[in-house]
N, C-alpha and C positions, 0 to 999 in steps of 0.2 A: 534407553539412551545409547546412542552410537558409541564407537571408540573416541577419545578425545574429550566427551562431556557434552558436546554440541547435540542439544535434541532433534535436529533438522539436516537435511541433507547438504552438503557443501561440495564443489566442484573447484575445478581449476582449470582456465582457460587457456594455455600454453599456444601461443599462435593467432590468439583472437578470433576462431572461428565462432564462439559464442557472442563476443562481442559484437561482432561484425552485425550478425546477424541482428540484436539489438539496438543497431546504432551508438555503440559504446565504446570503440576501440579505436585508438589515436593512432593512428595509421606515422606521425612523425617521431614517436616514443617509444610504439612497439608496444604497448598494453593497454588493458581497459580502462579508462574512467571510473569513477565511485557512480555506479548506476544500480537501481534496485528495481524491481519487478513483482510484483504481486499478480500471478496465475491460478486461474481457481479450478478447480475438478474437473471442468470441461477443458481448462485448456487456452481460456480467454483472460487476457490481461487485463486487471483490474484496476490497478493503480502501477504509476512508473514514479521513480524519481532520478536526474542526471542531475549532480555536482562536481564543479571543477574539483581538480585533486587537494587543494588546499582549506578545501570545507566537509568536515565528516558529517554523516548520517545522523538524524534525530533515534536515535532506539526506542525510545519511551513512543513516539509518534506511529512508528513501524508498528508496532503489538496493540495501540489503538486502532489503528487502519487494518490489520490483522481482524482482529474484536469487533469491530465492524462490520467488516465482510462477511463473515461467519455468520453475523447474526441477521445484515440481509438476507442470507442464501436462506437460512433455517427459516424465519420471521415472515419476509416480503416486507418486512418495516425499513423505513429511513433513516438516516442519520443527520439530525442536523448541523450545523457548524460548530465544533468543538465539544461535540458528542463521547461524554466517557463511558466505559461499559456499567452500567446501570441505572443512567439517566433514564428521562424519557425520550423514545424515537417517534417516528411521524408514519402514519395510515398513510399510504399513497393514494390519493382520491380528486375527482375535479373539483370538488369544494375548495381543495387545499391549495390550488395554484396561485399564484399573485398573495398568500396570506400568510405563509410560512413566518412569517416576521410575526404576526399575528398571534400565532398558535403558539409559536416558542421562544421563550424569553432566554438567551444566555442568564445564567448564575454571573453575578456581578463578584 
């Protein structure tokens, strides 16, 4: 664990050059936007999300999408719509295309 308690690394963007570069930084306020970013080992963004400043981030949502990723990368498996980590995921195959409704039911 870092100093602080935060397991993950954290930054601070003073001047918005990281923003900028994300398309994140409100050029009439002077700071960034609530915008998250998911980058994976190569370096490729995985998932984004941009909300105005008066709406915060899902956390619980981020660590599924997190757990997801992960287990693409590991797997090669799918995730389907509102996939938690232990469900079942989806074989990517051309059987599968047009069927996915098919193959997997949401838990009611």
């Amino acid at each position: 664990m870092v100093p602080g308690g935060v397991p993950f690394p954290m930054l601070s963007d003073p001047g918005g050059k990281i923003g900028r570069v994300y398309g994140v930084y409100d050029e009439a306020s002077g700071v960034n936007i609530r915008g998250r970013f998911l980058i994976d080992p190569d370096g490729i963004i995985q998932a984004m999300e941009v909300l105005a400043p008066p709406v915060g981030r899902n956390f619980v949502e981020l660590i599924r999408q997190i757990k997801a990723f992960q287990h693409v990368r590991k797997t090669g498996e799918v995730m389907p719509a509102e996939w938690q980590p232990g469900k079942p995921t989806l074989k990517p195959n051309p059987d599968l295309v047009g069927k996915v409704w098919q193959v997997w039911q949401p838990e009611e």
